[in-house]
GULUMPA-430591 format. One record per residue (C-alpha): residue number from 0; residue in one letter; x, y, z. Coordinates in steps of 0.05 Angstrom, whole numbers, padded with zeros to 5 digits, always signed. Layout:
# GULUMPA-430591
+-----+-----+--------+--------+--------+
!   n ! res !     xx !     yy !     zz !
+-----+-----+--------+--------+--------+
! NUM !   A !      X !      Y !      Z !
...
+-----+-----+--------+--------+--------+
END
This chain:
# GULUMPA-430591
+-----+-----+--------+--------+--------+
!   n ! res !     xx !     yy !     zz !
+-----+-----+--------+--------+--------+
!   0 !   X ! +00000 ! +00000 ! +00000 !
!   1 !   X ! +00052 ! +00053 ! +00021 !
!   2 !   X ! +00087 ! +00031 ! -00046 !
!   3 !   X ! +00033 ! +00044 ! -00084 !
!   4 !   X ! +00031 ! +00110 ! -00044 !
!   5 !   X ! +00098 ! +00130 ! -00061 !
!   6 !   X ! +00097 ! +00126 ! -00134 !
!   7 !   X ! +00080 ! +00190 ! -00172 !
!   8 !   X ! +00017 ! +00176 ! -00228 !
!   9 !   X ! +00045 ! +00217 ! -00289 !
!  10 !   X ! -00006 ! +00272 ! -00308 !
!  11 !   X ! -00048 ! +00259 ! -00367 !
!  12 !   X ! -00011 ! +00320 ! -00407 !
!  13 !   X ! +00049 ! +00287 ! -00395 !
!  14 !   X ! +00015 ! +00218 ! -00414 !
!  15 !   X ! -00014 ! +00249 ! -00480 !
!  16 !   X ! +00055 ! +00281 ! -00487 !
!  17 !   X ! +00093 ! +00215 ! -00486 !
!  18 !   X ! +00047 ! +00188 ! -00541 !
!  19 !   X ! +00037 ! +00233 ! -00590 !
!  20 !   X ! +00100 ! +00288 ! -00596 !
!  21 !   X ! +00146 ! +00237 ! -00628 !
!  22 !   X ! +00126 ! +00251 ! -00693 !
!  23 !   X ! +00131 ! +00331 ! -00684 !
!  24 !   X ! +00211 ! +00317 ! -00675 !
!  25 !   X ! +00232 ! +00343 ! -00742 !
!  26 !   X ! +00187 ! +00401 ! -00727 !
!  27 !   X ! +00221 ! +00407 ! -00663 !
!  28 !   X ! +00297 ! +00404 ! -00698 !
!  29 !   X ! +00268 ! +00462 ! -00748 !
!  30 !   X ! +00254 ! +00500 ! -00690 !
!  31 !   X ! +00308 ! +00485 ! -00649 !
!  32 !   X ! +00353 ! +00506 ! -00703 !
!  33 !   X ! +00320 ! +00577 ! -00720 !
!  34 !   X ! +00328 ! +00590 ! -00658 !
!  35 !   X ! +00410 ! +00573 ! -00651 !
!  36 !   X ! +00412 ! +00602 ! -00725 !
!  37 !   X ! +00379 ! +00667 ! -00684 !
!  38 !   X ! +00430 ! +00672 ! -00629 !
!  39 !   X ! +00488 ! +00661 ! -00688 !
!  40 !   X ! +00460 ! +00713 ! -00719 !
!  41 !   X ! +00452 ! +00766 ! -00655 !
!  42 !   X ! +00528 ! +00750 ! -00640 !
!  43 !   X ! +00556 ! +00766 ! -00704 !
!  44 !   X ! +00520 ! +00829 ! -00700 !
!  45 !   X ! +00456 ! +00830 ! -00741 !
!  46 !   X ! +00385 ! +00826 ! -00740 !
!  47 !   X ! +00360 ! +00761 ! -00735 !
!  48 !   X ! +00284 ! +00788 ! -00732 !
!  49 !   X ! +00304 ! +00823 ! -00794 !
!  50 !   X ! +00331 ! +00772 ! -00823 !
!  51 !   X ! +00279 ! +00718 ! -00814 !
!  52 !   X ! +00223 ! +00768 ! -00833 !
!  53 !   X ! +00265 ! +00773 ! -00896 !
!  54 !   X ! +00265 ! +00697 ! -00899 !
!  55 !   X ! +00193 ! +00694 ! -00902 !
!  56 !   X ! +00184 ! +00750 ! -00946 !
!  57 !   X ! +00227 ! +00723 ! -00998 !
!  58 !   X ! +00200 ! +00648 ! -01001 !
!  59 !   X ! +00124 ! +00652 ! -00978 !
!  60 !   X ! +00113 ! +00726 ! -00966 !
!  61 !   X ! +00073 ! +00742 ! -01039 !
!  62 !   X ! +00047 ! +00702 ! -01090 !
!  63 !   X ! +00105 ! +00711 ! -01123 !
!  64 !   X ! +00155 ! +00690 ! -01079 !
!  65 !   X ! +00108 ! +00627 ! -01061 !
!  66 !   X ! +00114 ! +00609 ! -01138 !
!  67 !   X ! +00184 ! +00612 ! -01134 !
!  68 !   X ! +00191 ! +00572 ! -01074 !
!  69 !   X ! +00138 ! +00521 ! -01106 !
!  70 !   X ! +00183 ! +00519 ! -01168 !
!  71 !   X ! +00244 ! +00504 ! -01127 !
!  72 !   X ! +00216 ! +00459 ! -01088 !
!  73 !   X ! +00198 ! +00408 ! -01139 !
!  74 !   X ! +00254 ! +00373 ! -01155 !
!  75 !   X ! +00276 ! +00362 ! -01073 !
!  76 !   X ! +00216 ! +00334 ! -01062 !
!  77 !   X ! +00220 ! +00280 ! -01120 !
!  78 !   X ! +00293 ! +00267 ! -01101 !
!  79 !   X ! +00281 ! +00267 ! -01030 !
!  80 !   X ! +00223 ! +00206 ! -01053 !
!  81 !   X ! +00277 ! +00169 ! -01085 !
!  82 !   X ! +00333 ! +00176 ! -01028 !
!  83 !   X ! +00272 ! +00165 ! -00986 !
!  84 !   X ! +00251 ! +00093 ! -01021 !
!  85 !   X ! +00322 ! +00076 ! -01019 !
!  86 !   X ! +00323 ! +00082 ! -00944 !
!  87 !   X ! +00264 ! +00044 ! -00942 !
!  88 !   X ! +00302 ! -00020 ! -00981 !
!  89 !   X ! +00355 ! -00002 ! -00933 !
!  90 !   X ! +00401 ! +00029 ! -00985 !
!  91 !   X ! +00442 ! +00092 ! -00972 !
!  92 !   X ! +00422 ! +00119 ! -01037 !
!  93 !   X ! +00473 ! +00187 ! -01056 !
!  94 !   X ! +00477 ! +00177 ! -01128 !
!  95 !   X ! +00407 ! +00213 ! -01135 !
!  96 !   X ! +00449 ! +00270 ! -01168 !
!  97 !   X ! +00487 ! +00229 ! -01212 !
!  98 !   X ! +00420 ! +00185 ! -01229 !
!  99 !   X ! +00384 ! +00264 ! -01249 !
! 100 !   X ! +00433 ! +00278 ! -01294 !
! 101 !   X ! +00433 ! +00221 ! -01339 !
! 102 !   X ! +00354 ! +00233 ! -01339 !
! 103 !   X ! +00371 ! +00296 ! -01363 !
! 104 !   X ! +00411 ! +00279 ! -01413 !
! 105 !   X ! +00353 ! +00222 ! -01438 !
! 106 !   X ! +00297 ! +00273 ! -01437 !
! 107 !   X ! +00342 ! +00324 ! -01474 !
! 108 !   X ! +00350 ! +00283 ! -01523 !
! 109 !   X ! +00272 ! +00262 ! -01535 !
! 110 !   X ! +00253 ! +00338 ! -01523 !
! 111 !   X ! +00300 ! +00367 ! -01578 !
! 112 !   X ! +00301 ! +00315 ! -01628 !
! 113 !   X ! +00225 ! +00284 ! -01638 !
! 114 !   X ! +00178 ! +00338 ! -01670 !
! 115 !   X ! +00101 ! +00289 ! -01633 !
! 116 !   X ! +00039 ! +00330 ! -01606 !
! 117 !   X ! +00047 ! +00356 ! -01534 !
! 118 !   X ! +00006 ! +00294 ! -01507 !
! 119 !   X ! +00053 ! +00243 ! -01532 !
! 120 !   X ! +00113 ! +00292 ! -01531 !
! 121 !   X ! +00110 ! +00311 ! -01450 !
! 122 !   X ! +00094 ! +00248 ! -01416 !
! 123 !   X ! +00152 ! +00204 ! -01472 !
! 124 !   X ! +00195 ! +00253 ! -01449 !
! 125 !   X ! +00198 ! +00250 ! -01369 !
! 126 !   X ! +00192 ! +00172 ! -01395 !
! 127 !   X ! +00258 ! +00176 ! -01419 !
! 128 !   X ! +00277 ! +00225 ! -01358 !
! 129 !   X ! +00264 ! +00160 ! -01318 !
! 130 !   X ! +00294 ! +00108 ! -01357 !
! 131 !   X ! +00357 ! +00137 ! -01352 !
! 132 !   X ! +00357 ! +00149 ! -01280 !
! 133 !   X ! +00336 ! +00077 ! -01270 !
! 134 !   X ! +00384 ! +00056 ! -01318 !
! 135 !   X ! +00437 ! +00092 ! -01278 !
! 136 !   X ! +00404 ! +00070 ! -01203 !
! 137 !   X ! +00403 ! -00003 ! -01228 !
! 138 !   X ! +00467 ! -00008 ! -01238 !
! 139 !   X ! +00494 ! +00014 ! -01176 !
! 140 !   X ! +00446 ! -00043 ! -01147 !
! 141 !   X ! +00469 ! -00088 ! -01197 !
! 142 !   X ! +00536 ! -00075 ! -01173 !
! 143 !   X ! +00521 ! -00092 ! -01107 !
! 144 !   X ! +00472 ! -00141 ! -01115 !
! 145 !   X ! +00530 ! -00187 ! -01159 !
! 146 !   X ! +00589 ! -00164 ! -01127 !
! 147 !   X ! +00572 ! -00132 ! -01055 !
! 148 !   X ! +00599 ! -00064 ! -01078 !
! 149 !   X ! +00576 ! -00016 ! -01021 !
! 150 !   X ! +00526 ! +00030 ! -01056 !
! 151 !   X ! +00554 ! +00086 ! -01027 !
! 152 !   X ! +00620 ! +00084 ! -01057 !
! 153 !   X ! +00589 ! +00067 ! -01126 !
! 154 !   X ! +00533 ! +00117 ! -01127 !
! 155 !   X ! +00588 ! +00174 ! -01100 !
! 156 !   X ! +00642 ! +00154 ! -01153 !
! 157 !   X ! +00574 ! +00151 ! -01206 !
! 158 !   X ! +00560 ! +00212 ! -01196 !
! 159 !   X ! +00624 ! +00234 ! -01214 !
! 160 !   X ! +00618 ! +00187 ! -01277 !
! 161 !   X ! +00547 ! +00225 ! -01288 !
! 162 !   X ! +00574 ! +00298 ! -01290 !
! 163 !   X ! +00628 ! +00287 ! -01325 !
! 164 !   X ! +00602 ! +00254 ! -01381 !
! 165 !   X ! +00548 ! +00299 ! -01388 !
! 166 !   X ! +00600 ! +00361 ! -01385 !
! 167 !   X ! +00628 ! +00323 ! -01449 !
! 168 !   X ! +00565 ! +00311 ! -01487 !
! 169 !   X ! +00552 ! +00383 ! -01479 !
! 170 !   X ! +00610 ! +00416 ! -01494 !
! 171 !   X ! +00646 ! +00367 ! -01550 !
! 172 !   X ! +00665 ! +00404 ! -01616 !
! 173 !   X ! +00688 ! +00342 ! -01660 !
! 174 !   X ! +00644 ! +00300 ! -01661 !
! 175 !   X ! +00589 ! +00357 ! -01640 !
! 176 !   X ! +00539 ! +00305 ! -01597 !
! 177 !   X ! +00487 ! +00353 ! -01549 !
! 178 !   X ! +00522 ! +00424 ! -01545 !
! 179 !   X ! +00484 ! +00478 ! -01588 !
! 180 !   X ! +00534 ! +00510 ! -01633 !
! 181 !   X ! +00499 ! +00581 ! -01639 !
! 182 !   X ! +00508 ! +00574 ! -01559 !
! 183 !   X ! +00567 ! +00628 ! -01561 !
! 184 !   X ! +00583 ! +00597 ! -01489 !
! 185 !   X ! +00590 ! +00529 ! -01503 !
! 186 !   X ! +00559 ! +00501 ! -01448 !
! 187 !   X ! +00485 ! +00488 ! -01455 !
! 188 !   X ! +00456 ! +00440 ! -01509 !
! 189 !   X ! +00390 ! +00457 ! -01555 !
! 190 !   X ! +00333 ! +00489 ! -01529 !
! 191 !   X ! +00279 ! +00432 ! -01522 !
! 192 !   X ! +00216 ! +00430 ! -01576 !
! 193 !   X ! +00152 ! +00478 ! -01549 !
! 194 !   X ! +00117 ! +00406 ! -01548 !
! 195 !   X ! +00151 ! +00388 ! -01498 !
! 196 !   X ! +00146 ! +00440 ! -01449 !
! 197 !   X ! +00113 ! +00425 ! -01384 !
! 198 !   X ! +00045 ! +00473 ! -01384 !
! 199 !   X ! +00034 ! +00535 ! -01328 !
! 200 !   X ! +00030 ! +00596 ! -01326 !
! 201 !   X ! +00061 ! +00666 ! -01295 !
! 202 !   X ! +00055 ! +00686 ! -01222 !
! 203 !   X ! +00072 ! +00758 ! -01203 !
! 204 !   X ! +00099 ! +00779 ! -01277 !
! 205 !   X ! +00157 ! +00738 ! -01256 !
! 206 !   X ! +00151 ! +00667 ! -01241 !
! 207 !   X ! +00132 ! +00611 ! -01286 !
! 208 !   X ! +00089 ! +00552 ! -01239 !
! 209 !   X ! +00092 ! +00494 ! -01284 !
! 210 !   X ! +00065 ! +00427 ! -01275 !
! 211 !   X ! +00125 ! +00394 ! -01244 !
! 212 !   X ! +00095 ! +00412 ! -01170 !
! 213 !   X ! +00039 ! +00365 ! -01185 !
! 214 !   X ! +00068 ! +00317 ! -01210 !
! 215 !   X ! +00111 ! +00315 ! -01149 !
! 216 !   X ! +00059 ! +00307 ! -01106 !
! 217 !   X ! +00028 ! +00254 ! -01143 !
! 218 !   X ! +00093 ! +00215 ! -01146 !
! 219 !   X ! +00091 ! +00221 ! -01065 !
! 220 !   X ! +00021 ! +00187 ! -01071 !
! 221 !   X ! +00052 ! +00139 ! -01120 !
! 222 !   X ! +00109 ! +00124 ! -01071 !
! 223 !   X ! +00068 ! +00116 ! -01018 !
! 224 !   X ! +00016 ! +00068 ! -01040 !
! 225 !   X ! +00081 ! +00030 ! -01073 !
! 226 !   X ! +00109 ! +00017 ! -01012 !
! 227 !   X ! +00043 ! +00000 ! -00957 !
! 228 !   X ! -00008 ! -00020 ! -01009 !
! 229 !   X ! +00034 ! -00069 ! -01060 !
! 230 !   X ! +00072 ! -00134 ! -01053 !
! 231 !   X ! +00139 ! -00104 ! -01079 !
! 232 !   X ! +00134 ! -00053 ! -01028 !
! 233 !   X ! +00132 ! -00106 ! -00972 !
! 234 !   X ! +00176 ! -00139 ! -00997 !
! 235 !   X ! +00223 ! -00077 ! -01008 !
! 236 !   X ! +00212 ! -00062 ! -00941 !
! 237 !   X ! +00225 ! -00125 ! -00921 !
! 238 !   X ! +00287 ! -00138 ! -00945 !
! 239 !   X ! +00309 ! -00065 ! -00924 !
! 240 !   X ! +00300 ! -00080 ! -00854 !
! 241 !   X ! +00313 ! -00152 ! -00842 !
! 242 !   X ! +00350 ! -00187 ! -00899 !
! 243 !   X ! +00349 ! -00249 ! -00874 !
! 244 !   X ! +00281 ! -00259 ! -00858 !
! 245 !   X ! +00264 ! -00224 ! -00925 !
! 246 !   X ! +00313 ! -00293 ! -00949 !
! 247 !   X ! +00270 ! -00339 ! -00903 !
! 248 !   X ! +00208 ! -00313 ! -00932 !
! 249 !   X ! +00223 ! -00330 ! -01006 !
! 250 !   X ! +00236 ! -00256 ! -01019 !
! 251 !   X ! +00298 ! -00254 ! -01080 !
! 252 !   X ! +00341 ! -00198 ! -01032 !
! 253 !   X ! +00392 ! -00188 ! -01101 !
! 254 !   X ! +00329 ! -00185 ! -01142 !
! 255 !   X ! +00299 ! -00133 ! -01094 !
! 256 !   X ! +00368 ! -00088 ! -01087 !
! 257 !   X ! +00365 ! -00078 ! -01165 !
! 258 !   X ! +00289 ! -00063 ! -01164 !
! 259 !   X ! +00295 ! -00019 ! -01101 !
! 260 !   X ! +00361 ! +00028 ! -01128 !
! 261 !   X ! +00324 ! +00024 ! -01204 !
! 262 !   X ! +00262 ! +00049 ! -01172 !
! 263 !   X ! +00302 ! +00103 ! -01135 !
! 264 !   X ! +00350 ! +00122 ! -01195 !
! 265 !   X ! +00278 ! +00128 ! -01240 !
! 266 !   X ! +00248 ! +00182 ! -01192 !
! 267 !   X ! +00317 ! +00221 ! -01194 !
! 268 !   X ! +00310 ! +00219 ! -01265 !
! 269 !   X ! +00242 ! +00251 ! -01269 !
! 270 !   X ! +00270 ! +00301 ! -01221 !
! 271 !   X ! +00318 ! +00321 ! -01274 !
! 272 !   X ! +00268 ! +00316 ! -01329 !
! 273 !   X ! +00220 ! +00361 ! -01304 !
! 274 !   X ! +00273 ! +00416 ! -01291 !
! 275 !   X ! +00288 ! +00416 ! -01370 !
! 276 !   X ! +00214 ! +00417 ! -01380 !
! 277 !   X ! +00192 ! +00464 ! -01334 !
! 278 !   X ! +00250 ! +00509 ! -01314 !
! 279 !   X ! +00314 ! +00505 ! -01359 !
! 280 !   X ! +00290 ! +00489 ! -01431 !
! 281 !   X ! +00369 ! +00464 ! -01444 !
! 282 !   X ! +00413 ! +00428 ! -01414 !
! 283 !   X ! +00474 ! +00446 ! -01373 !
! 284 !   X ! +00521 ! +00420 ! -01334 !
! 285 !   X ! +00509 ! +00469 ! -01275 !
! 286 !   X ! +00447 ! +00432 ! -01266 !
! 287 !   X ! +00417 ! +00427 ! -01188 !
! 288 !   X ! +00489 ! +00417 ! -01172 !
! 289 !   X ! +00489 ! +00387 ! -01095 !
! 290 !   X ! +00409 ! +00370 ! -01103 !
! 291 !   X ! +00423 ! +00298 ! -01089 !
! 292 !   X ! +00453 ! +00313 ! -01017 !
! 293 !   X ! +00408 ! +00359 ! -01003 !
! 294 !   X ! +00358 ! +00313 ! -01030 !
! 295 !   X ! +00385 ! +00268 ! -00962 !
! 296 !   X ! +00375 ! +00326 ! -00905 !
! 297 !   X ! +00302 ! +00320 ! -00938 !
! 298 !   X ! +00283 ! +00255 ! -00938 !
! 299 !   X ! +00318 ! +00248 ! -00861 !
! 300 !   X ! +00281 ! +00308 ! -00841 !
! 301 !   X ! +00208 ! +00271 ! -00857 !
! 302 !   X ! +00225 ! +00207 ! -00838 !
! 303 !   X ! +00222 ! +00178 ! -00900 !
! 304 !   X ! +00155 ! +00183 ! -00901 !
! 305 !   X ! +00136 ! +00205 ! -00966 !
! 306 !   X ! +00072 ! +00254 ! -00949 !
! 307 !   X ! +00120 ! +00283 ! -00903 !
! 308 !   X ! +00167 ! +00301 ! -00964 !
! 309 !   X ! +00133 ! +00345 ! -00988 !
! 310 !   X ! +00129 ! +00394 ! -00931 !
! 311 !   X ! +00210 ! +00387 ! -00922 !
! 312 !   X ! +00217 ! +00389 ! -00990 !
! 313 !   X ! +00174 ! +00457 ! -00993 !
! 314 !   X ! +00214 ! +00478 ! -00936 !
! 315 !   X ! +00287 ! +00464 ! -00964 !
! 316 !   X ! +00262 ! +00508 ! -01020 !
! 317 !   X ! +00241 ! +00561 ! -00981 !
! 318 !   X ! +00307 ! +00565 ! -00947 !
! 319 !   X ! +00343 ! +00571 ! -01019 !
! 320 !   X ! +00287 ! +00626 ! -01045 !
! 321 !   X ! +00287 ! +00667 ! -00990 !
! 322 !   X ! +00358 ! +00665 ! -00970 !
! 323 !   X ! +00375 ! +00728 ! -01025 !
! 324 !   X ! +00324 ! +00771 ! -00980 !
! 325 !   X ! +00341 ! +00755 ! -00917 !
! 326 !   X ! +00411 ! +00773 ! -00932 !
! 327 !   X ! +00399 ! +00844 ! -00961 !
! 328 !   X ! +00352 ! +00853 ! -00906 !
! 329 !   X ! +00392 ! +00843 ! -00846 !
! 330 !   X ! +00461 ! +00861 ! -00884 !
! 331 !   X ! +00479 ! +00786 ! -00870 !
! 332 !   X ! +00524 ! +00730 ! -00925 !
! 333 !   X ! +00490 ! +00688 ! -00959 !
! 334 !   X ! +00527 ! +00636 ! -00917 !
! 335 !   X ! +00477 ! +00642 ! -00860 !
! 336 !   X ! +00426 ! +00604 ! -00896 !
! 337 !   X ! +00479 ! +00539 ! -00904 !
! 338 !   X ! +00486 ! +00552 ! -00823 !
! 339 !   X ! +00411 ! +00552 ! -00812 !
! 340 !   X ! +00401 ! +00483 ! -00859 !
! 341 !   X ! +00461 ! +00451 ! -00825 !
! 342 !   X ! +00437 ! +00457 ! -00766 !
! 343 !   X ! +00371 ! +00429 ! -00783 !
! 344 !   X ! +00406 ! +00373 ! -00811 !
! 345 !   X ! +00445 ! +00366 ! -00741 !
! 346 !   X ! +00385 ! +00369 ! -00698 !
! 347 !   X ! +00342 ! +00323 ! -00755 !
! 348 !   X ! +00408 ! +00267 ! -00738 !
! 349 !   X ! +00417 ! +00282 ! -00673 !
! 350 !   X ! +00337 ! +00265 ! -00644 !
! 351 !   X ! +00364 ! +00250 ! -00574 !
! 352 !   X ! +00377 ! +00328 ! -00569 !
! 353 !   X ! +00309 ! +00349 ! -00586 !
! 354 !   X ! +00279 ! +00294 ! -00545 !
! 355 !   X ! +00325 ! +00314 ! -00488 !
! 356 !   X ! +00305 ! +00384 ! -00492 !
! 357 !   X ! +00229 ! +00388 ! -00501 !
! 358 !   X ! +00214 ! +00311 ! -00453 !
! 359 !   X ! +00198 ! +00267 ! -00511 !
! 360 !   X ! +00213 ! +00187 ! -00497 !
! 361 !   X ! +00251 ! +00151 ! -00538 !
! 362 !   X ! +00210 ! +00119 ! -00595 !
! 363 !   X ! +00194 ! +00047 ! -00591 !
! 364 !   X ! +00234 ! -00003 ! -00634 !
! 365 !   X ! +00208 ! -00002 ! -00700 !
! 366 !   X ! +00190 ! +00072 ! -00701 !
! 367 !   X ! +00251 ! +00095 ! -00727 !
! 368 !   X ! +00268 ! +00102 ! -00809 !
! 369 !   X ! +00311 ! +00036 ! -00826 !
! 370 !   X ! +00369 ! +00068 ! -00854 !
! 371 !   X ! +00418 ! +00027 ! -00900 !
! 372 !   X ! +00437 ! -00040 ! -00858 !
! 373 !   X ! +00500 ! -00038 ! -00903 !
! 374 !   X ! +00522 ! +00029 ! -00874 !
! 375 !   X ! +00592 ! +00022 ! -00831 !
! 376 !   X ! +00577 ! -00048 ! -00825 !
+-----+-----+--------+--------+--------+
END
C-alpha cells in the first residue's frame, strides 16, 4: 500500500505528451535550429528578426515569392522520394544527383530531337527522364547485388561518372553530340521543342508555376501506396530492414536491391526531367548541382515518409528562395542560410537532443526510419 503511495501517477498531459509528440521531432529540430541560427546571428551582430522576416518574405511572403519557392521545391521533393525509397530497401542511396543527370541527358534528347503533339511529346519525355535514371540507379544495385559493392562508394564515384560525361556531351566540338553551336558559351545544349514544355503559367509577372509541382505530389502518392499498399513494397521493405528474414520468406534480396536502387535512380530521373521541362529548356552541366545531398537532409528530415516530403521538400526550398532577402535585409552572407540548414540537418540526426530538450521518450523499436543496414557495417 505505502508503495503504491509513493509512486508518482504521471499527469495525463504528460501521458498524452509521451504518445503523440514523437512525430513533431523534425518540427522540433526546425525550430530548435532557428532559434540557434537566431543567437548566431545576434552574435555576429545582425538582426535576426530582420533577417527571418526577410526569410519569409522572400519564399512565402507574396504570391510571387510562393511560386518561386513552389518551383524550387519540386525537384527536392522527387529526389528526397527516391533517397527516401532507398532508405526504405535499406540502401544509402547518394547517387540521386548522378542518377538526375543522366535523366537529363535522356529527356534532352527526346525533347529536342522528336517533332510528336504535346500529349505524346510531355509524358515520352519524363519517360525517358526515368529510364535513364533507372538505368543509372540499377546499376549501382546491380553492382552490389552481384558483387557486394557498397552502394555508397558506387553511387558517390557515379556521380562523378554522371557529371562528367554529361560536361562532355555538352561541350564536345568534334564530333558535336548535345552542345548547341549558336550557344556562343559552349555550355548548354538545344533548347527543347515547345511540345515538350511542361504547361503553367506566370505568377507575379515573374515566375513561371509549371506542372512539375503536381506531378511531385502525385509521385509522393505513387510512392506511398508503392510501398504500404503493393507486394513489392513489402517486400522492399522487407528486405530493407531484415535481410534475412526477407531470405526466409522467399523474398529474392539481389532481385529486390536492383528493383529498389532502379526504382530510386527512375524518380531522380524525373526530377531532372522536369527541370528541362519546366524550368531550364536546355541542358547544362550546372544543373541542381548538390540537389542529391540535399535531397538526403530532406528525406531524413520527414522520416522517409513520403507525405512528409513534401512539406521538407517545400521547406528546403524556401530556405534557398528566400535566403537572397534575408541577406539584403539584415546586411547578413548568404552563408547564414547553409548555417541555418546545417543545423537542421544536425538536430534532424541528432533526435536525442530534441527529445532531451522538449521531454519526448525515446521511440519504440520499429518507429525509427531503417536506414541502410550496409552502412559502416
Amino acid at each position: 500500500m505505502s508503495e503504491a503511495k509513493g509512486k508518482r501517477e504521471p499527469s495525463s498531459i504528460g501521458t498524452l505528451w509521451g504518445r503523440y509528440a514523437s512525430p513533431l521531432v523534425p518540427v522540433f529540430a526546425v525550430f530548435t535550429a532557428l532559434v540557434v541560427g537566431a543567437l548566431i546571428i545576434g552574435l555576429t551582430g545582425g538582426d535576426w528578426l530582420a533577417a527571418y522576416i526577410g526569410l519569409w518574405e522572400g519564399s512565402f511572403g507574396s504570391w510571387g515569392a510562393l511560386g518561386n519557392t513552389v518551383v524550387r521545391s519540386s525537384p527536392y521533393v522527387i529526389c528526397g522520394l527516391a533517397v527516401a525509397l532507398g532508405f526504405k530497401g535499406g540502401i544509402f542511396n547518394i547517387g540521386a544527383e548522378g542518377q538526375l543527370y543522366i535523366g537529363a541527358v535522356f529527356t534532352i534528347v527526346v525533347a529536342t530531337t522528336l517533332h510528336l503533339p504535346a500529349i505524346i511529346h510531355i509524358p515520352l519525355a519524363l519517360a525517358a527522364g526515368m529510364l535513364g535514371g533507372a538505368l543509372w540507379g540499377g546499376l549501382a544495385g546491380f553492382l552490389k547485388a552481384r558483387t557486394g559493392a557498397h552502394e555508397v562508394i558506387t553511387t558517390i564515384m557515379l556521380n562523378y561518372v554522371a557529371l562528367r560525361l554529361t560536361d562532355w556531351l555538352i561541350k564536345s566540338k568534334q564530333p558535336r553530340i548535345l552542345g548547341d553551336p549558336t550557344d556562343t558559351t559552349g555550355a548548354r545544349t538545344h533548347f527543347i521543342q515547345e511540345s515538350a514544355r511542361l504547361p503553367g503559367f506566370q505568377i507575379a509577372d515573374t515566375t513561371h508555376l509549371h506542372l512539375g509541382i503536381l506531378i511531385a505530389v502525385a509521385l509522393a502518392f505513387v510512392v506511398w501506396w508503392l510501398l504500404y499498399k503493393t507486394t513489392v513494397g513489402f517486400e522492399l521493405r522487407t528486405a530493407g530492414a531484415n535481410p534475412d528474414a526477407a531470405r526466409y520468406a522467399g523474398i529474392s534480396v539481389p532481385r529486390t536491391i536492383v528493383l529498389t536502387m532502379a526504382l530510386s535512380g527512375g524518380l531522380a530521373g524525373i526530377a531532372g526531367a522536369g527541370e528541362i521541362l519546366g524550368v531550364r529548356y536546355a541542358l547544362s552541366s550546372d544543373l541542381l548541382q548538390g540537389l542529391g545531398f540535399d535531397a538526403i537532409a530532406v528525406a531524413l528530415l520527414a522520416r522517409s515518409n513520403p507525405m512528409g516530403i513534401i512539406a521538407s521538400g517545400l521547406l528546403w526550398g524556401g530556405l534557398l528562395t528566400g535566403a537572397s532577402l534575408m541577406q539584403v535585409r539584415a546586411n547578413l552572407s548568404i552563408d547564414v542560410i547553409k548555417i541555418v540548414q546545417a543545423l537542421i540537418i544536425m538536430f534532424v540526426a541528432t533526435d536525442q537532443i530534441v527529445r532531451f530538450i522538449y521531454r519526448i521518450p525515446k521511440t519504440k523499436p520499429g518507429e525509427e526510419t531503417s536506414l541502410a543496414r550496409g552502412w559502416g557495417g
